[in-house]
N, C-alpha and C positions, 0 to 999 in steps of 0.2 A: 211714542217712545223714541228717544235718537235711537241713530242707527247703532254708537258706541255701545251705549246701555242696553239693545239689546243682545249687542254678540257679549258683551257679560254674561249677561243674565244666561244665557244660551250654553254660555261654556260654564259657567255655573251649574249650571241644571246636569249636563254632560258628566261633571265629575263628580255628582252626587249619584248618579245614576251609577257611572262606572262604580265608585266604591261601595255601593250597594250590592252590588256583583260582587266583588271581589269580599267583601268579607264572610262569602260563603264558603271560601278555601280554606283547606286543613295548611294550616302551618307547622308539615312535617319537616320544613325546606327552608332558609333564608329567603326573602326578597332580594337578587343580587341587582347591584346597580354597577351598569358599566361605567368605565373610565380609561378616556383613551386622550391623555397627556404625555408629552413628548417629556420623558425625567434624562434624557441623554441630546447629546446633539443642540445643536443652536438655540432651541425654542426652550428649551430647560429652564434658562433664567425666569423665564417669566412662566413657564406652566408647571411648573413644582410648586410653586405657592398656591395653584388651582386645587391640586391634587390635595394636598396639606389642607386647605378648608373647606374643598369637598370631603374628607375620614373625618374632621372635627365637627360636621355638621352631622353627617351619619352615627358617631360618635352620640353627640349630645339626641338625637333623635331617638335610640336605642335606651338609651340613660332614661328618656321624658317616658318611653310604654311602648316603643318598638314601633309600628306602621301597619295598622291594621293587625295589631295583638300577634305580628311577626317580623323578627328579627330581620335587618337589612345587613345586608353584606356589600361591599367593596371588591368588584372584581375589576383589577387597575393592568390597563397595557401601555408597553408603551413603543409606539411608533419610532423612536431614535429619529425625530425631525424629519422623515420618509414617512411621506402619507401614501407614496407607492407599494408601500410593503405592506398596506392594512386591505386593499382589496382581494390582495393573495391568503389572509391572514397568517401572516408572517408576525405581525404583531401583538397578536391576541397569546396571553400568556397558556403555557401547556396546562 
């Protein structure tokens, strides 16, 4: 087996495994997914269109039967172009 084919397979097997785990959880909760795009400050031009088709993907994911029969959430920060201010989390919304 190539080497490629087998870190697939490998990491295939991995997240069948994981999600096999995971759909033992009560889905009292969203699944939130972070997002940590600069919507202010220099880098805005180009990471607000991230942000934008990252909620349209979560969007349409929720639409098709949620992730694991549980809602995903969108929890979005944003650094203002300072990636100094996210180890402090300074950037992480309240």
């Amino acid at each position: 087996m190539p080497h490629k084919t087998f870190i697939s397979a490998s990491a295939l097997a991995a997240s069948l495994a994981t999600t096999g785990i995971a759909t033992a959880q009560d889905c009292a909760a969203p699944i939130k997914v972070g997002m940590l795009h600069s919507l202010s400050g220099s880098m805005a031009i180009s990471e607000t269109t991230l942000k934008d088709v990252m909620l349209m993907l979560i969007a349409q994911q929720n639409a098709a039967g949620d992730l694991l029969d549980c809602e995903i959430e969108a929890v979005v920060a944003d650094p203002v172009s300072d990636l100094t201010l996210c180890p402090t989390g300074r950037c992480l919304p309240k």
